[in-house]
Structure formats: C-alpha cells, structure tokens
N, C-alpha and C positions, 0 to 999 in steps of 0.2 A: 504494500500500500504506500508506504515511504517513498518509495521508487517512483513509482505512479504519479503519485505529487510534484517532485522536481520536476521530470519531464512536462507534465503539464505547465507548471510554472518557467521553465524556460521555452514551453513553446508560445501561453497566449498567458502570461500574467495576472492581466485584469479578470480574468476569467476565471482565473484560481483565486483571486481575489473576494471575487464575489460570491464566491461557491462558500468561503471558509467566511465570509461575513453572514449568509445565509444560515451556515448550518453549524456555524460554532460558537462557541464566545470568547475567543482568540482574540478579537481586536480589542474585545473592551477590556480583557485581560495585560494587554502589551499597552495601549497606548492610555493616558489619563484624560487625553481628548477626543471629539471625534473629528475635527480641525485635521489632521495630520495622515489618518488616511485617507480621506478625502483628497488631500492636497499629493498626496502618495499614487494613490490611483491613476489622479489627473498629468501627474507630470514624472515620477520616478516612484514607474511600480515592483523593479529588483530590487532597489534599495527597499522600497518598504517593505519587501517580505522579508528580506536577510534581517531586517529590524526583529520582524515580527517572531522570526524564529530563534532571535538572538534572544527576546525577553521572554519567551515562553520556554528557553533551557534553564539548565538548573541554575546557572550565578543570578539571571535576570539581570546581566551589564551586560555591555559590546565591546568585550576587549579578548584579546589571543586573535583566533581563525574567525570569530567573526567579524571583530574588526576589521581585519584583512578582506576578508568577503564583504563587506559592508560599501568598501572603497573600492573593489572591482564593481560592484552594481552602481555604484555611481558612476562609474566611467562610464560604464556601458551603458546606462541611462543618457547620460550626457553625450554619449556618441552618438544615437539616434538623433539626436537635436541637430549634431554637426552633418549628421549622412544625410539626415534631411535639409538641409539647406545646402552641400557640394553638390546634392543629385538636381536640386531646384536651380542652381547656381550654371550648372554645365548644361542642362536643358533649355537655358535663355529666358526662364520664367523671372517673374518682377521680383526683386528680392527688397528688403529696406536698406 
C-alpha cells in the first residue's frame, strides 16, 4: 500500500492530495492551519506532502532525510514554474 502511494504521488500529487484530505485526518494532524495546504496544493504540492509525511513520522520535525527530501521537492516544484515558462518562452508565447 506504501508503495502504491508514492507512485501515485509522484505521478499526479494533487490527486493524492485530495484523496488523503478526503479520507484521513492527516492534514489537520501535520499542519495547525488550513492556510498552508491550500497554498500547498495551489503552488508546491511535493513539498507539501514531504511536509506532511515528515510531521506525521515519529520526531514530528523536518530534519535528517527529510529535510533533504523537503529541499529536493522544492526544487522540483520550483522547476515546473521555470519548465513552464523556457517551454512558453521558446514557443514565442507573450511572457511578462
């Protein structure tokens, strides 16, 4: 099942996202607001899960591998931002 889950979450995120705010009470467990997944969702939703799964382990902090993992889902949140604008950019579309 463990298994199952990653994969999903690295293939459609928001999707696992919504599944595990549906059918668990994981978020209101990890986050003290509801502010943050929201804003998680909307703009960097690897980081929010490496969040989610950092404070639902046993220390409940984000330090060691997840920390580490914490900072790779931010890149790679933040690279979709930049793939989306070289791919809009090389295509001739209007950029700001």
């Amino acid at each position: 099942m463990g298994c199952l889950l990653v994969l999903v979450a690295l293939a459609v995120p928001r999707v696992l996202m919504l599944f595990v705010l549906l059918l668990t009470g994981w978020f209101g467990r990890a986050f003290e607001t509801r502010l943050w997944p929201i804003l998680g969702f909307a703009f960097m939703p690897y980081a929010t899960l490496v969040y989610l799964g950092a404070m639902l382990g046993r220390n409940h902090t984000l330090s060691g591998g997840w920390l580490a993992l914490f900072i790779v889902a931010i890149l790679v949140d933040a690279g979709h931002w930049g793939g989306g604008y070289g791919s809009r950019h090389r295509r001739g579309g209007s950029g700001s």
